[in-house]
C-alpha positions in Angstrom: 39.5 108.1 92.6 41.9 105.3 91.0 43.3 102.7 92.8 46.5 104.2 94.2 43.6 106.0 96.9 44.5 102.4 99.0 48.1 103.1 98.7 50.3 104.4 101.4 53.4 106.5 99.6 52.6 109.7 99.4 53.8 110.1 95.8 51.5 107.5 94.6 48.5 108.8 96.5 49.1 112.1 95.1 48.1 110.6 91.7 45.0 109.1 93.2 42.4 111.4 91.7 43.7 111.5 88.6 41.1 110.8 85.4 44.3 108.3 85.0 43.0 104.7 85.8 46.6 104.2 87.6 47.5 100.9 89.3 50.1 100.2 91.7 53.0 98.0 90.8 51.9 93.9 91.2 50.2 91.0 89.9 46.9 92.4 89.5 48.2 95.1 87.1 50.1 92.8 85.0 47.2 90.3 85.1 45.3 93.0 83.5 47.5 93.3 80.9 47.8 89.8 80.1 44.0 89.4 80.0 42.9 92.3 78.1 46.0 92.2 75.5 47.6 95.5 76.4 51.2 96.9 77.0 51.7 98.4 80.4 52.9 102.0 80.5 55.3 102.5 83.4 55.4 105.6 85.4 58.4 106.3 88.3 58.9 109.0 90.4 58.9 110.6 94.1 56.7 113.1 96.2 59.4 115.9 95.9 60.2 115.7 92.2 59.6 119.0 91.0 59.2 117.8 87.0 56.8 115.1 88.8 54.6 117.5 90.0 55.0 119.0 86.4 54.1 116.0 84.4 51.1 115.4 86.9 49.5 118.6 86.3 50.2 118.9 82.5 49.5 115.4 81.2 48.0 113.1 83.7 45.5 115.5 84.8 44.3 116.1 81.4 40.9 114.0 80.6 41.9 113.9 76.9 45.2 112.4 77.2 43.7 110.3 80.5 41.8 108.6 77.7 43.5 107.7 75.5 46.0 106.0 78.4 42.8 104.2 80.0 42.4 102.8 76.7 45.3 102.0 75.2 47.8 100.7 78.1 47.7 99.3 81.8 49.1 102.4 83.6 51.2 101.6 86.8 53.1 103.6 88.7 56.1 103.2 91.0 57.4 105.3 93.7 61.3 105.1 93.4 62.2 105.4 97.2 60.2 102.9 98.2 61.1 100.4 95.2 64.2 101.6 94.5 65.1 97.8 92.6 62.4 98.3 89.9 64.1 102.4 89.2 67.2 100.9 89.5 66.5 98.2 86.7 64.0 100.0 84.4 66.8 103.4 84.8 69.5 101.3 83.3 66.9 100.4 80.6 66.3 103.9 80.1 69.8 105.2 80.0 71.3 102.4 78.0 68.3 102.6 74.9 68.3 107.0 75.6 71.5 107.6 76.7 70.0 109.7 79.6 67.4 109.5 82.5 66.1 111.4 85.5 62.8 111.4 87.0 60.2 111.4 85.9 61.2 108.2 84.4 58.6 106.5 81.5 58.8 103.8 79.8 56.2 101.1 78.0 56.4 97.5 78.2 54.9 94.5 76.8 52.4 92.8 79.1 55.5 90.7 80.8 57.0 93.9 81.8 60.1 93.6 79.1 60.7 97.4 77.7 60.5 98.7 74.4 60.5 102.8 75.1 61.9 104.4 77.4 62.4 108.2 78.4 61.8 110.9 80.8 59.3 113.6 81.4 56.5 113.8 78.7 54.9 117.4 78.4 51.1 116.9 76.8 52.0 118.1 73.3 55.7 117.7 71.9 57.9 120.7 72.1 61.4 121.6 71.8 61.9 118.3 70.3 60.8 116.5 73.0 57.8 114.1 72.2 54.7 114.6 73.9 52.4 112.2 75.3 49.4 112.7 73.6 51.2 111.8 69.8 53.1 109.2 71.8 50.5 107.3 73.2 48.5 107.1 70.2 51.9 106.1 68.0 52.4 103.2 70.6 48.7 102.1 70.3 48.7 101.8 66.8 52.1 100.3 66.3 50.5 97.7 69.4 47.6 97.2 67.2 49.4 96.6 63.6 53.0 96.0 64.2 52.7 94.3 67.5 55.2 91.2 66.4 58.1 94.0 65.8 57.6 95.8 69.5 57.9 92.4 71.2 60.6 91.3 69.4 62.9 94.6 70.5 61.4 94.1 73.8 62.7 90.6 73.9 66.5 91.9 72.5 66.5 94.3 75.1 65.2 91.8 78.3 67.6 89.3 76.9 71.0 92.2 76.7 69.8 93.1 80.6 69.5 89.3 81.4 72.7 88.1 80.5 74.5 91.3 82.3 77.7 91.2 84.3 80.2 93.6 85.2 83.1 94.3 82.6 85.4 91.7 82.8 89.0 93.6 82.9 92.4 93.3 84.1 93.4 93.3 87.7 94.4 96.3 88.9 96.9 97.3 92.0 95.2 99.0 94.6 97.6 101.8 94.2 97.3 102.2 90.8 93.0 102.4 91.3 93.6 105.6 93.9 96.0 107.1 91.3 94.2 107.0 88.8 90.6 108.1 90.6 92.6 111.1 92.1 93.4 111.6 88.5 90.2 111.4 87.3 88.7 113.9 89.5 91.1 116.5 88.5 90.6 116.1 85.3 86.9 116.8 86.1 87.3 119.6 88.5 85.6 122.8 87.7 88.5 125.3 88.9 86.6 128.2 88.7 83.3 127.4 90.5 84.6 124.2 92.8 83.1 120.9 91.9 82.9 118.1 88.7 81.8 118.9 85.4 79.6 121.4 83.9 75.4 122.7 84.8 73.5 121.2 86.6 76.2 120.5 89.5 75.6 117.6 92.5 77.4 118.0 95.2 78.8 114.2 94.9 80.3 114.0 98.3 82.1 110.7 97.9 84.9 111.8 95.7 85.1 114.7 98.1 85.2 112.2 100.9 87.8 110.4 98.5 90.1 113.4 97.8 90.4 113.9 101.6 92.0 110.2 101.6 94.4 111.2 98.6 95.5 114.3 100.6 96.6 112.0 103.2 98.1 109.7 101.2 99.7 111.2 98.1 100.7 114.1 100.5 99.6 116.2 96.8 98.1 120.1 97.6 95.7 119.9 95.0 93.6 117.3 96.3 92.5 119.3 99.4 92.8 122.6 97.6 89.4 120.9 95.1 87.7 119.6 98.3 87.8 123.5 99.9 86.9 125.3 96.7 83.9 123.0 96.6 82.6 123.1 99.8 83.4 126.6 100.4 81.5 127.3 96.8 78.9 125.2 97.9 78.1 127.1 101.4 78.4 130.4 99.6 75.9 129.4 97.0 72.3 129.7 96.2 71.9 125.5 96.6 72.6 126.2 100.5 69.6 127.5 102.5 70.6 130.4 104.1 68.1 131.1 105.8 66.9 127.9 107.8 70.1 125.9 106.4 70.2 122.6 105.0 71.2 121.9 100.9 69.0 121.7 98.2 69.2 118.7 95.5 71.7 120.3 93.3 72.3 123.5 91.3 70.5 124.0 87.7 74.3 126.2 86.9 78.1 125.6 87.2 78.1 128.6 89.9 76.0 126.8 93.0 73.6 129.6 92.5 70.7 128.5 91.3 69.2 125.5 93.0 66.9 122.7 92.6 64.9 123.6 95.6 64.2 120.1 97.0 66.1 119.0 100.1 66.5 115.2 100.2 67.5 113.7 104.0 70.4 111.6 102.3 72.1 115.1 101.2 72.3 116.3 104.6 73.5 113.2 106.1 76.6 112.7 103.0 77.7 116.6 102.8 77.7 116.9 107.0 80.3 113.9 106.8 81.7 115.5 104.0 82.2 118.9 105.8 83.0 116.8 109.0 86.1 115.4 107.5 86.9 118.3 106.1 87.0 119.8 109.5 88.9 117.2 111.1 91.7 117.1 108.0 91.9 121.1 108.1 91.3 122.0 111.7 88.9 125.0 110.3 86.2 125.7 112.5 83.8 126.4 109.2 83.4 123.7 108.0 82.5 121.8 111.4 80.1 124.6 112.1 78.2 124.2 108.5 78.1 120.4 109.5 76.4 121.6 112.7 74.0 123.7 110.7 73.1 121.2 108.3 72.6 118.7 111.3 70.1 121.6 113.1 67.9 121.4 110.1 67.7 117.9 109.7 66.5 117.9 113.4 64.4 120.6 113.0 62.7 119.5 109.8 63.0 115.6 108.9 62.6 114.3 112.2 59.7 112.6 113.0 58.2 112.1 116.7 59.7 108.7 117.0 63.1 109.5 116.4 63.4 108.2 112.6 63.8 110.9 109.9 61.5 111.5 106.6 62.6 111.5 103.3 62.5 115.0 102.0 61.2 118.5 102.0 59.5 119.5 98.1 60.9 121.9 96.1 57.2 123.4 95.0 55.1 125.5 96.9 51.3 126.6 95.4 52.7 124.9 92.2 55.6 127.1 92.1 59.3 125.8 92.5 61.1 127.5 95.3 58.4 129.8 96.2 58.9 129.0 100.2 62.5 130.0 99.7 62.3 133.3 96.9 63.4 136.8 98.6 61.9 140.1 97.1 64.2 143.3 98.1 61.9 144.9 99.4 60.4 142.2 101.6 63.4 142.0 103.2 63.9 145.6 103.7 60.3 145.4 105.5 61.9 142.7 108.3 64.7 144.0 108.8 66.1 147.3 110.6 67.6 149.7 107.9 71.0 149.5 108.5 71.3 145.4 108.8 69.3 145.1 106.4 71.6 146.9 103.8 74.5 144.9 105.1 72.1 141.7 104.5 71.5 142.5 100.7 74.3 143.5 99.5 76.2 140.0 101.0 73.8 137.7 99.6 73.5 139.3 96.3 69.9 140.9 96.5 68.4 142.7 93.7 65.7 145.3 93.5 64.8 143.5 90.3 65.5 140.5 90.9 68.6 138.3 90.7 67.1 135.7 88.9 66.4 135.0 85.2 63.1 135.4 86.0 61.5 134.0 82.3 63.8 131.4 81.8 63.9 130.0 85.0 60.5 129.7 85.2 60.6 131.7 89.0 58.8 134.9 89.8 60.2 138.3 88.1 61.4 140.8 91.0 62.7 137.4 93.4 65.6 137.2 94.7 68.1 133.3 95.8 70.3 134.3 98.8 74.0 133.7 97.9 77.2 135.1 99.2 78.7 136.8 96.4 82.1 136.8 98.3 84.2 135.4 101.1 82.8 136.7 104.2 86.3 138.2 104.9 86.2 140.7 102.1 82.7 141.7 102.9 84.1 142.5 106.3 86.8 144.7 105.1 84.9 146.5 103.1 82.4 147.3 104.9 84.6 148.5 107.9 83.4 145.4 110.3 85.6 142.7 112.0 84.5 138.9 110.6 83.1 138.5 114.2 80.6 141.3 114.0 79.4 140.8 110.3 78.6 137.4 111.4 76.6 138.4 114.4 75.0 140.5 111.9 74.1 138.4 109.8 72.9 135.6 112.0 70.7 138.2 113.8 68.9 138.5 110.4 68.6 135.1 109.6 66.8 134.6 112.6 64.2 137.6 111.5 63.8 136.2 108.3 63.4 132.9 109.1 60.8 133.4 111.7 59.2 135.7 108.6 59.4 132.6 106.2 57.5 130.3 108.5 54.8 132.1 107.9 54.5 131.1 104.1 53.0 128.0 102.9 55.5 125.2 103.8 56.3 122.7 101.1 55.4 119.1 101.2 57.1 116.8 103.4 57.6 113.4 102.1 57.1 111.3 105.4 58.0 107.9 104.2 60.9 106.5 106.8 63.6 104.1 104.6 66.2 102.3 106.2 68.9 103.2 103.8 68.7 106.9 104.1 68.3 106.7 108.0 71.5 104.5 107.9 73.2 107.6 106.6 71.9 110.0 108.6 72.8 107.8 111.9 76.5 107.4 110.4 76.1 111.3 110.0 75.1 112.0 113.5 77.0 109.7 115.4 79.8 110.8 113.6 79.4 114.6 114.4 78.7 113.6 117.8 82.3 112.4 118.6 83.9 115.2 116.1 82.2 117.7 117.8 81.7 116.4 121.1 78.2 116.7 121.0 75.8 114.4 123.1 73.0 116.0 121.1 73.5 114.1 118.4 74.3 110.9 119.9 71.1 110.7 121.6 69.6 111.7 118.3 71.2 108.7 116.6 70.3 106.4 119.7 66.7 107.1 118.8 67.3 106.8 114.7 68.6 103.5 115.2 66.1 102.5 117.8 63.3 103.1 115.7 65.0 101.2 112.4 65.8 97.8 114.5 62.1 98.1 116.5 59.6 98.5 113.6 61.8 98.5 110.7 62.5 94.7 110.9 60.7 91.3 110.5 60.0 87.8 112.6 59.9 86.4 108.7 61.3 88.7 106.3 63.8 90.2 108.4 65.3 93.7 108.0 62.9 96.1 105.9 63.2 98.8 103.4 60.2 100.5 104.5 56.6 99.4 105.9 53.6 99.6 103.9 49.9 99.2 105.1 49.0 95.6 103.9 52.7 94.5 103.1 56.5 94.9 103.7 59.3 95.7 101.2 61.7 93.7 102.4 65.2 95.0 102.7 67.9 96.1 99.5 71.5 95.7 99.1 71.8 100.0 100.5 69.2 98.9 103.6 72.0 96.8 105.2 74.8 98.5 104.0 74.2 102.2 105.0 72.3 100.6 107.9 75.8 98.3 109.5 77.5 101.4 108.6 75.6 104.0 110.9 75.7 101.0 114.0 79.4 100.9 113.4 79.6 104.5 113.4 77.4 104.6 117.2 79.7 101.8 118.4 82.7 103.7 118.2 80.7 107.3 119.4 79.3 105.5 122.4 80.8 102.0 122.7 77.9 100.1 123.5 78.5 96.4 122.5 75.1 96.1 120.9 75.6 98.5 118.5 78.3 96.0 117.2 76.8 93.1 117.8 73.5 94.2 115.7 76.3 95.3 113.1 77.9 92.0 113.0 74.3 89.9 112.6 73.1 92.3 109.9 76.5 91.9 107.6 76.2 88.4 108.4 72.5 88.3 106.8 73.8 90.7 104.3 76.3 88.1 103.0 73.6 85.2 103.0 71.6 86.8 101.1 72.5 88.9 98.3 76.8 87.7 98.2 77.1 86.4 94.5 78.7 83.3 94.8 79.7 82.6 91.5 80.8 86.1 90.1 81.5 87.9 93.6 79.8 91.5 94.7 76.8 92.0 96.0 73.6 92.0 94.0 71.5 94.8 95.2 68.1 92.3 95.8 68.4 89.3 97.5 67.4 86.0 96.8 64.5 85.9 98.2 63.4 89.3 96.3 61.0 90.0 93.2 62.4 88.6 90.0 62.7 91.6 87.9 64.8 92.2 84.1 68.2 91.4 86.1 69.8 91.4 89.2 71.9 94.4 89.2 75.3 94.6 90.7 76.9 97.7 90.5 80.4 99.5 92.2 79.6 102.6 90.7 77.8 106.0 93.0 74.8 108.0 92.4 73.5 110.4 94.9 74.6 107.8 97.1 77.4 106.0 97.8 77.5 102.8 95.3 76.0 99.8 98.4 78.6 97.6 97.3 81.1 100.1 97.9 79.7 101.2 101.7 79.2 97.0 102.1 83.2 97.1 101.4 83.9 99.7 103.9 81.9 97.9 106.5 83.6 94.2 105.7 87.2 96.1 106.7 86.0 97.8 109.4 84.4 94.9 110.7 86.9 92.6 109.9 89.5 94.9 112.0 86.8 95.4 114.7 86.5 91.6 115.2 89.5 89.8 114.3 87.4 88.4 111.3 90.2 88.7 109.1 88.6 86.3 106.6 85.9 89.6 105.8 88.7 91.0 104.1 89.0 88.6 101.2 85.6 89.9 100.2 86.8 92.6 99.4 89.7 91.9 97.7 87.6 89.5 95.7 85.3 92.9 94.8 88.3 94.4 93.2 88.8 91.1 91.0 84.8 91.2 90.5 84.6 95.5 89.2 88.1 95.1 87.5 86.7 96.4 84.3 84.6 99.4 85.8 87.4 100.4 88.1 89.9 100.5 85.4 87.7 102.7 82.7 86.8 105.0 85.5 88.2 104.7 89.1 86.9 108.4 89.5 83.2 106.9 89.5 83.7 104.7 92.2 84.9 107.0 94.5 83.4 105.5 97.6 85.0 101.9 96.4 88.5 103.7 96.6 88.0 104.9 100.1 87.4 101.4 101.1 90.5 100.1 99.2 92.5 102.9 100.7 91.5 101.5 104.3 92.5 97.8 102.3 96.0 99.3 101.1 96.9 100.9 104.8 98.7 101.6 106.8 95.2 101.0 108.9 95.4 100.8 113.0 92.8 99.0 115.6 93.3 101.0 118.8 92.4 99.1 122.1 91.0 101.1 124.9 91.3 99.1 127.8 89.6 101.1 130.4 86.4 102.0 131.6 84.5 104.7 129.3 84.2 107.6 132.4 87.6 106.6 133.2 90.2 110.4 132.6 92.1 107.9 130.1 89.1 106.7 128.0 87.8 110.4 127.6 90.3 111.9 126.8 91.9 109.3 124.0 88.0 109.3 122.8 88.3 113.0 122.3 92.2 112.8 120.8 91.6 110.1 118.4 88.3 112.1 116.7 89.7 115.2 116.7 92.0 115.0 113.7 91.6 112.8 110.5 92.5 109.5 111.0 90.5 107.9 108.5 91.3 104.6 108.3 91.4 103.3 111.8 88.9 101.3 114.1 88.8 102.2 118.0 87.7 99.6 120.7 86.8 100.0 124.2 87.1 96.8 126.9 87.3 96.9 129.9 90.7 96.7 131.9 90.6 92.7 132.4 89.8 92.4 128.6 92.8 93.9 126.6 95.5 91.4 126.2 92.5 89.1 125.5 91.1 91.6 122.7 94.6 92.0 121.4 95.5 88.9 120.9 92.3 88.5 118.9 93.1 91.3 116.6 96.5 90.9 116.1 96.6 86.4 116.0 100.0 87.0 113.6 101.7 89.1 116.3 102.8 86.2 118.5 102.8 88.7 121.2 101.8 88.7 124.8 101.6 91.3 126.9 101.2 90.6 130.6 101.7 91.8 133.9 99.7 95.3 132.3 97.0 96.0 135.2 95.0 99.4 134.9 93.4 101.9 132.3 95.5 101.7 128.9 95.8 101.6 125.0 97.1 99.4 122.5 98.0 100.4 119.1 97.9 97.7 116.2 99.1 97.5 112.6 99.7 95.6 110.2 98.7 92.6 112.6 101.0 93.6 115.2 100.6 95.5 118.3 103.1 97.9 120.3 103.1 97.7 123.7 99.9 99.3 125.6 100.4 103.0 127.0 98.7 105.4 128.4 100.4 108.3 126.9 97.9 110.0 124.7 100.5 111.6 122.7 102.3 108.8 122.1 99.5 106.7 120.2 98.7 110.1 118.1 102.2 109.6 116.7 101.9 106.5 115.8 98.8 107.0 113.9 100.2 110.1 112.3 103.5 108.1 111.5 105.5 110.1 113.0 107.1 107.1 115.7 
């Protein structure tokens, strides 16, 4: 056994008895390098990476290659999710000297930890012109050993290129002419036959969904909705949804959705249930809210731990297989199911006596089958003589067989690691689906999330955590805080309890202090107080997630409206100044950043609730104001004595008063200015929907 034995993350102690003499990431590992004269070899990944699990078995667990590594370099490795600000860094290394990266990522460094390789996965031997490890290692350890002046002197080039970086300077852009020219972007990107942006392998990339719904609204142009409902209608017809016990894999390997990476990561769930939330609200289609409650029954199901938290991920490998857990065989099927349903069942999703699969060259087992809906469920219905009603109770009565038949395979791993970031998202998630679909499910659900997070995810010294490790905290990144404030703000306005925005407010407040750049503006995504790596990176652009400067933007308007903090805005507006060079090249990849400056660019509204929340007036504008999509609004609730107060607070440029108003009642503001308070439900929907 190496040293990661000790460690707690379950992707490094996975590695543990590998003939690999592995160290964690820290002094003691780059001591050793110093003192015996080596360059470290730097190895990042996660528990549920299926080309992980791939490089593990092939090259790390071979004693022949283990030796030469023992010999040559200081090995370290790095679980990503749990320092996501060394992937972060030593990924832009990657992609900037490869032009690519993924996971798992490699690179070798001089004892200082300054790069001068970089790349992905490395098979044993090379092959299809990839190099292998085994050449690789022994090409670095003789170029180390005779031409060691010439690899320090690119690793210094490169260190020195990362430590001087700074976002593209660029011309100020209107806000109007950024959401132009992202909506542009994205259709110029859109697949139009399979739903979704660009070519195989296909992400679901929720935010410029999330940012098309906000074009809809605001460029009143067809085409934006028409590319969010081909996607997520492609998407929950695909292989890369779960059919069977719901939930979305990582992403698709084709252009189609049908194959899938069969990992389910819990920051997935949480962005494509908002996604198909929205969605809902901005179409009024009860499909899309009802795969946002599906997605939210797995999560529950399947990430949630005891406490209330949620896990990081399911694995995509069973056995050493990929998506063995989730494979059908016809005839398997035809074994659980009664003869006539299960006919029905296989010729919906696709299913193949031999096999639906490119069995060789996918590397899955010949004869298996992924469930997909070859067509709209409408058609199916037609065809096969049945109202939509009944196929579906059809169908759902075998998913239920089949499903109780799956759980008695081998389950695959389940990352149990709890981060604050992605259980910011999946609070904003639930919360949010609790008031959309009036569920008190889910608000509890979040309660509990969030209770967990604030009790044993934060601090007396280092404050607000990224995760807890035995022996040591990581303290908290840029995402932490941001997706963190953004699922509190999200419970404040499901349940209204003060100390959900109170909490909010503190933790943007510590978020500011420590990680606000006060010279170039933006917010670094380590704090001051963090590990000095290459660089401090600062970034507006997304990746699985939304970009944390983006969801910190979001949060700073929302707050600012929620609080009369109207000083929170400038931040934002100084963001614009700060990314005007990567918003300009390419809006489009900043998709979350342009919902934020569509909530800047308004019309935006605070609505007051000044009533009691059992009172008929509060529930029933609660229920109004979160049926539809209303994006870019803030709801209060104070109590009766409390709303001119609150008002006046919101709106200090008004110069408005308005007295004498006793009982329940709402107050509408805009553009710093309030109407007078009703309680006409009605009323305050057309204001918001501009139509008084």
């Amino acid at each position: 056994m190496n040293r990661l034995v000790d460690e707690t993350s379950p992707y490094l102690r996975s590695h543990a008895s590998q003939p690999v003499d592995w160290y964690p990431w820290g002094e003691e590992a780059f001591a050793a390098a110093q003192g015996q004269d080596k360059p470290i070899f730097l190895s990042i990944g996660y528990a549920t990476c299926h080309w992980c699990h791939v490089m593990a078995r092939e090259t790390f667990s071979d004693p022949d290659i283990a030796e030469i590594m023992n010999r040559a370099f200081i090995n370290v490795k790095v679980d990503r999710e749990e320092r996501p600000d060394i992937d972060a860094v030593y990924m832009s290394v990657c992609q900037a000297m490869t032009g690519t990266g993924g996971w798992p990522l490699s690179l070798f460094l001089t004892p200082g930890g300054e790069p001068f390789y970089a790349g992905t996965y490395l098979p044993p031997s090379g092959r299809q012109g990839r190099p292998g490890m085994r050449e690789l290692a022994q090409r670095i350890e003789g170029l180390w050993r005779e031409r060691r002046s010439e690899l320090r002197y690119t690793a210094r080039r490169i260190a020195a290129l990362f430590a001087q970086w700074s976002p593209p300077p660029g011309e100020e852009i209107s806000e109007i002419s950024l959401l132009s020219g992202g909506f542009d972007g994205l259709a110029d990107a859109y697949d139009p036959v399979h739903g979704g942006f660009g070519a195989a392998p296909k992400f679901p990339m929720t935010t410029k969904l999330l940012y098309l719904l906000r074009a809809f609204r605001r460029f009143q142009d067809d085409r934006a909705l028409a590319m969010v409902e081909d996607t997520l209608r492609s998407m929950r017809r695909g292989g890369i949804y779960d059919h069977v016990g719901f939930g979305f894999h990582r992403y698709a390997t084709d252009a189609r959705w049908f194959l899938p990476h069969f990992e389910k990561m819990l920051y997935d769930q949480a962005l494509i249930a908002l996604a198909y939330l929205e969605a809902g609200q901005a179409t009024g289609r009860w499909e899309y809210l009802k795969t946002a409650r599906e997605v939210i029954t797995y999560v529950l199901s399947d990430l949630r731990s005891p406490q209330g938290a949620f896990y990081c991920a399911r694995d995509a490998d069973t056995e050493g297989e990929e998506g063995r857990f989730y494979l059908w065989e016809a005839e398997e099927i035809r074994r659980v199911l009664p003869p006539r349903e299960g006919e029905i069942f296989l010729r919906v999703f696709g299913v193949k006596d031999e096999g639906n699969i490119d069995a060789e060259g996918a590397g899955l087992g010949r004869g298996t089958n992924v469930l997909h809906q070859t067509r709209p469920l409408e058609l199916w219905a037609s065809e096969l003589g049945l109202s939509r009603g009944d196929l579906e109770r059809v169908l759902e009565g075998c998913r239920r067989l089949l499903q109780r038949e799956r759980e008695r395979r081998i389950t695959p791993f389940r990352d149990e690691k709890i981060l604050t970031d992605w259980n910011g998202l999946m609070i904003a998630a639930l919360a949010c689906a609790a008031r959309v679909l009036d569920d008190e499910t889910y608000l509890e659900a979040a309660r509990d999330a969030a209770g967990f997070v604030l009790a044993h995810l934060k601090d007396d010294v280092l404050g607000l955590l990224h995760c807890r490790r035995q022996g040591g905290h990581v303290p908290a990144f840029l995402d932490d805080y941001a997706f963190l404030v953004w699922g509190l703000i999200e419970l404040y306005e499901s349940s209204y309890d003060r100390s959900y925005l109170e909490t909010a407010v503190s933790l943007n407040r510590d978020l500011l202090e420590g990680f606000w750049d006060d010279e170039g503006g933006g917010f670094f995504f380590t704090s001051r107080d963090h590990e000095r790596l290459l660089y401090r990176r600062k970034t507006i652009q997304d990746g699985a997630v939304p970009a944390g400067n983006a969801a910190a933007a979001m949060n700073l308007l929302r707050l600012a409206r929620l609080t009369g903090e109207a000083r929170l805005e400038d931040r934002v507006r100084h963001m614009t100044k700060t990314f005007a060079g990567t918003l300009g090249q390419a809006p489009s990849e900043a998709s979350f950043f342009l919902c934020a400056l569509d909530f800047l660019l308004g019309p935006s509204y605070e609505i007051v609730i000044a009533a009691s929340f059992d009172s008929p007036l509060a529930r029933t504008a609660h229920r109004a104001l979160w049926r539809e999509y209303y994006p870019n609004k803030v709801v209060l609730l104070v109590g009766e004595e409390e709303g001119d107060e609150t008002v006046s607070r919101l709106c200090p440029w008004d110069g408005k008063t308005w007295t004498g108003h006793r009982g329940a009642r709402i107050y509408v503001c805009t553009d710093r200015a309030s109407r007078p308070p009703t309680t006409d439900i009605g009323e305050v929907l057309d204001i918001i929907r501009g139509e008084s």
